[in-house]
C-alpha positions, 0 to 999 in steps of 0.5 A: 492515538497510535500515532501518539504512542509511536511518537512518544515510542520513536523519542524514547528510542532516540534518547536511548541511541543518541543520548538527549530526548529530541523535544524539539524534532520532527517525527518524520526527522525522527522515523528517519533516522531510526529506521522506520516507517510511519503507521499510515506507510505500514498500513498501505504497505500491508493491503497492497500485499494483501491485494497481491496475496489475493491476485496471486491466489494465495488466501482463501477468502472467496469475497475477497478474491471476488472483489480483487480479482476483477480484471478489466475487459473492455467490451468495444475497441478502445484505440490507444487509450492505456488501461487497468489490470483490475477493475476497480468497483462502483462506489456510491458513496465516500464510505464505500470509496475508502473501503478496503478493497476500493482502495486495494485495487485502486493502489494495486492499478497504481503500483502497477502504473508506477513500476511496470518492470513490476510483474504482480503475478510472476515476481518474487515477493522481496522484488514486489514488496520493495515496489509496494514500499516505493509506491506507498512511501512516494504516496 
């Protein structure tokens, strides 16, 4: 239903810029050439910040920081293979594999996959969220 809204929201702005009420275009045409992103990039975006937050110690939910901030320590010696940073949580059924913090850890492993020139912990917001975006609009 949100979706619905923005799409009809994104028309109207478009007839109010150009001058005609797009029928007949795309929404993807239509988020690009105004400028905004879609509901399911914008949400991803937003827990992928979220999980950064949390690593960073910058919110107070102890659940939460407990469930993200498991990093990933191999208890034999494991040759050349590469890694996570955070260890990404049993999941025993699809619901619990969808969940929130399943998917934040697992988009924060792969942000970090994606970008490694990317420091989750010491860069500065605007240079992590435009890797966060990247990731999430490439997604």
């Amino acid at each position: 239903m949100l979706e619905k809204v923005q799409k009809a929201f994104l028309r109207f702005l478009y007839k109010k810029k150009y001058g005609y009420y797009p029928y007949l275009y795309p929404t993807s045409f239509l988020l690009g050439m105004l400028g905004f992103n879609s509901l399911e990039v914008r949400r991803d975006l937003n827990l992928a910040i979220m999980a950064c937050r949390t690593l960073r110690g910058e919110t107070e939910c102890p659940h939460m920081v407990g469930e993200v901030c498991c990093l990933f320590a191999p208890n034999k010696y494991l040759r050349a293979r590469s890694h996570r940073l955070l260890a990404v949580g049993a999941a025993r059924s699809v619901a619990r594999q969808q969940s929130p913090l399943i998917r934040a850890t697992t988009m924060v492993n792969a942000i970090i996959d994606s970008a490694p020139q990317v420091d989750v912990f010491a860069d500065g917001w605007p240079k992590l969220k435009k890797a966060c975006l990247k990731f999430c609009e490439s997604e």
